[in-house]
C-alpha positions as CSV (number, residue, x, y, z in Angstrom):
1,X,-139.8,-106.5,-24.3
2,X,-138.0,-108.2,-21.1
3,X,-135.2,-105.7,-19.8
4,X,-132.0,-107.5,-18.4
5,X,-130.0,-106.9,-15.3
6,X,-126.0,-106.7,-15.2
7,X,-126.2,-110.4,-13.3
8,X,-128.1,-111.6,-16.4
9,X,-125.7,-110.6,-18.8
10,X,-122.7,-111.7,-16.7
11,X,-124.6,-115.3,-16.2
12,X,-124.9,-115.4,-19.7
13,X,-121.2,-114.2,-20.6
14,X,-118.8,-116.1,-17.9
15,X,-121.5,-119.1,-17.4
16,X,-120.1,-119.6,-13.6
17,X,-123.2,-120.4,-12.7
18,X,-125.0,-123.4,-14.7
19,X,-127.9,-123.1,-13.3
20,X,-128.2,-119.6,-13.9
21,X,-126.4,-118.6,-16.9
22,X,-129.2,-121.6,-18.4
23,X,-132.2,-119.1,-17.1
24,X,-129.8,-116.1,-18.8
25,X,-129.9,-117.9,-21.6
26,X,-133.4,-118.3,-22.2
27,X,-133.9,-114.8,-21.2
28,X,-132.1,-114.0,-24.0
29,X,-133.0,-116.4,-26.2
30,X,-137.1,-115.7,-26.1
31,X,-136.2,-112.2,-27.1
32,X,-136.9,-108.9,-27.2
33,X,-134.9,-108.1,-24.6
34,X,-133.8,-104.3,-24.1
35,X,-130.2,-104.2,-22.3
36,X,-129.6,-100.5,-20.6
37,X,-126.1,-99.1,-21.7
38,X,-126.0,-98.8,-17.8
39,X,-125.8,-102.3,-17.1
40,X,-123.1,-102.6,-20.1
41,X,-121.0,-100.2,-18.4
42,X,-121.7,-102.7,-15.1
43,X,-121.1,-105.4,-16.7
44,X,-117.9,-104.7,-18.6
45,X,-116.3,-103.1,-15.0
46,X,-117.2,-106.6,-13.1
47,X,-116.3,-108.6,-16.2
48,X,-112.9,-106.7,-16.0
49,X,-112.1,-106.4,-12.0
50,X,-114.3,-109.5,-10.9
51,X,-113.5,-112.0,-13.5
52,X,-110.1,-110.7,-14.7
53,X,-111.3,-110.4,-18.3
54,X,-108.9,-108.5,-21.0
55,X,-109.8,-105.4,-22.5
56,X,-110.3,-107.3,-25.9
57,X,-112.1,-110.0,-24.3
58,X,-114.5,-107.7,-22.9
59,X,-115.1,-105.8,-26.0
60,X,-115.8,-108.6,-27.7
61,X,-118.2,-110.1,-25.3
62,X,-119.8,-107.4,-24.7
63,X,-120.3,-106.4,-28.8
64,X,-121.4,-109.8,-29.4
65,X,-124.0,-109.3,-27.5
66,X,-125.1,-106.3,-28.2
67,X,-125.1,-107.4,-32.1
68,X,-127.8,-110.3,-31.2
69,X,-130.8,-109.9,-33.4
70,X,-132.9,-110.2,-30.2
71,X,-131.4,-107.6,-28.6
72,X,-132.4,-104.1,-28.3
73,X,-129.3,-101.7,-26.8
74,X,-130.6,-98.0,-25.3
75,X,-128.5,-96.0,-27.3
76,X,-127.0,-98.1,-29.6
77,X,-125.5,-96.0,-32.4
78,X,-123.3,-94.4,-29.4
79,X,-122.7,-97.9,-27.6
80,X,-121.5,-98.7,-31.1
81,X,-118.7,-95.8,-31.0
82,X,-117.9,-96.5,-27.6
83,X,-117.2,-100.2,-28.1
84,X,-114.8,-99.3,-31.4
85,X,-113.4,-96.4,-29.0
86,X,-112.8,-98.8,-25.9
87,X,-111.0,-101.2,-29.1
88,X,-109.0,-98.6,-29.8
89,X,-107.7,-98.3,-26.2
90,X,-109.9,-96.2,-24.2
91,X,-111.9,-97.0,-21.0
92,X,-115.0,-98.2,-21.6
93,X,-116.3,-95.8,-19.2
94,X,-114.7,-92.9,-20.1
95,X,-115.3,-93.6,-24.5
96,X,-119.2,-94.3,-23.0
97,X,-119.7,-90.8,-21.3
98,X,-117.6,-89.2,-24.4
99,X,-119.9,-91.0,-26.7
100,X,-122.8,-90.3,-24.9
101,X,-122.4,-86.5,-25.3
102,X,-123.3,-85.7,-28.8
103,X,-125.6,-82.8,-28.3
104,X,-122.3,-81.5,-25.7
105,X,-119.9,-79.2,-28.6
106,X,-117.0,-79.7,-25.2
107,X,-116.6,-82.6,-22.8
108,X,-114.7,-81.3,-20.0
109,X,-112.3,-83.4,-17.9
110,X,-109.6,-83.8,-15.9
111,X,-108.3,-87.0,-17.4
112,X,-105.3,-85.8,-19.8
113,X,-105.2,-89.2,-21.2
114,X,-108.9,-89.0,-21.9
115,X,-108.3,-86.0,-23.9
116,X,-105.1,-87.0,-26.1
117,X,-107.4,-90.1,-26.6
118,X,-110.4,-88.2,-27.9
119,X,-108.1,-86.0,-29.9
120,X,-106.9,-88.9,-31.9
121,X,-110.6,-89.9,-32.2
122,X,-111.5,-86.6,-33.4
123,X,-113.7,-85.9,-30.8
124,X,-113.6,-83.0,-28.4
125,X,-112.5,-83.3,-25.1
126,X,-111.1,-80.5,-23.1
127,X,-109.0,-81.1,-20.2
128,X,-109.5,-78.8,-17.6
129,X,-106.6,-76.5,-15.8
């Protein structure tokens, strides 16, 4: 199994670079290729401050490719959640580390719109004083 960089997947996604999103490609292509939930969370903060990408663009890039047969994700049931959380409106990051917590009964924060957020997700997130 190949692992892929944020650069790789960004090649691949935006394709500013022919030359380059062609090797991405490939990469890809030849399969297995393991994809850290790290470099999604890279890659969906440069696809949204570098490139200018909408939060429903991102999503959607970003669960397309994690839905390609040849792709493994690290932790995919809870990049799963966090891609239909970041859907429903939060940040990627933030529905990520939330998701990312299972084994956690309380995710403490300081963010109150993280915790309305979570509420209406019926998860738990505690804001703290």
């Amino acid at each position: 199994m190949k692992g892929v960089d944020t650069n790789v997947l960004v090649r691949l996604l935006v394709r500013d670079d022919v030359g380059q999103a062609r090797r991405a490609r490939a990469i890809v292509e030849g399969g297995p290729v393991w994809i850290p939930k790290t470099v999604l969370l890279e890659t969906e903060w440069v696809l949204r401050y570098t490139y200018g990408f909408e939060r429903a663009a991102v999503n959607q890039a970003l669960a397309k490719v994690c839905g390609l047969p040849q792709v493994v994700v690290e932790d995919a049931m809870n990049v799963a959640q966090a891609l239909s959380w970041h859907a429903g409106g939060f940040d990627f990051a933030d529905a990520l580390h939330l998701a990312s917590s299972p084994g956690a009964r309380v995710f403490y924060t300081f963010d109150r719109s993280l915790v309305r957020k979570a509420r209406k997700a019926n998860a738990v997130a505690v804001e703290l004083p």
